[in-house]
N, C-alpha and C positions, 0 to 999 in steps of 0.2 A: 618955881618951875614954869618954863616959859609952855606956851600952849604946843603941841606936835614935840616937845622935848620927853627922848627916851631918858627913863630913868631903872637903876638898878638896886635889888635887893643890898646885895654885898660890893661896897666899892671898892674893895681891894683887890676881886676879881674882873675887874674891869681893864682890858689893855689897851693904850694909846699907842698909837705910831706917831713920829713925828718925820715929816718930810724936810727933808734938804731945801727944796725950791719947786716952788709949786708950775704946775706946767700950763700956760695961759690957754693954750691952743685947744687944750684939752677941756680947762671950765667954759672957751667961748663957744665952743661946740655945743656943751650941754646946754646952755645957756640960752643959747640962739633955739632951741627943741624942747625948750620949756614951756610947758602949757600950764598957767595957772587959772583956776575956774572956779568960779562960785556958783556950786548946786543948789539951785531952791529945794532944799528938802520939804519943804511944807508938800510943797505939788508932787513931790517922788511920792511922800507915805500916803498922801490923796489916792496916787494913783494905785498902789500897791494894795491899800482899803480897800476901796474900790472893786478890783480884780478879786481879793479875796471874798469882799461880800456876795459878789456876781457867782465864783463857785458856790459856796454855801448853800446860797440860796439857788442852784442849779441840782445841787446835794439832796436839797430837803425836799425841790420838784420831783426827783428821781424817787426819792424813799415811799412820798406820800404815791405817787402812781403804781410804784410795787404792791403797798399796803393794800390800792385801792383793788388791784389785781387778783390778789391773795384771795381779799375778804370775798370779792364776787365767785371766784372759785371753791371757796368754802360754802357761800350760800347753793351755787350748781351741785356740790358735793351733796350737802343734805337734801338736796331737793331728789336729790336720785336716790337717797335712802332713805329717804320719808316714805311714808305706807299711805299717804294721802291721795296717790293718784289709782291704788288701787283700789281703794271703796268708792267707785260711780255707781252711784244710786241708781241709773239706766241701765246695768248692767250686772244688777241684782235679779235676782228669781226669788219667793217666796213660795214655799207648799201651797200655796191658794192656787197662786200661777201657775203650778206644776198640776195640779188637781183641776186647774179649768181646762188647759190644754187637753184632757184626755190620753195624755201619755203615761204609759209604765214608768217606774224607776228604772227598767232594765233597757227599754228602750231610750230616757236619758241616758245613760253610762253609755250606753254600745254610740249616743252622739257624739257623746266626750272624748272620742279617742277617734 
């Protein structure tokens, strides 16, 4: 089988026409509009690699900067329900402190509100 030669399963379904007399005018037309070319396909799948590896790796910039997005928004999240910024030591009182001031307890609460 010659190379670009169509071939078929069942040749018996196969039908031929046979022409009377072939019409010149009509093959020098095509003929004459015939482009034949030889693609470097090495340079086409270069380039096609190429293009593909460029997305990919455009893909995996995009995923890891989401990730990195995510993860800081998770570390904001706990940091706003961590109980760590409410224990300042500065802003502690001890009974000592409360008994050196010379205040009542009733006179705290009536400051508390």
């Amino acid at each position: 089988m010659d190379v670009g030669q169509v071939g078929f399963h069942n040749p018996k379904m196969v039908r031929t026409i046979r022409l009377e007399k072939r019409i010149n005018e009509i093959v020098n037309r095509l003929n004459r509009t015939k482009v034949e070319r030889k693609p470097d396909l090495k340079a086409e799948r270069e380039a096609v690699n190429a293009g593909e590896r460029a997305e990919r790796k455009q893909q995996l910039r995009e995923k890891k900067r989401r990730e990195d997005l995510d993860r800081l928004e998770k570390e904001r999240q706990a940091e706003l329900r961590s109980y760590k910024n409410l224990m300042i030591a500065d802003k502690m009182t001890s009974n000592k402190d409360i008994a050196a001031t010379n205040k009542s307890l009733q006179e705290l609460e009536d400051d508390f509100m």
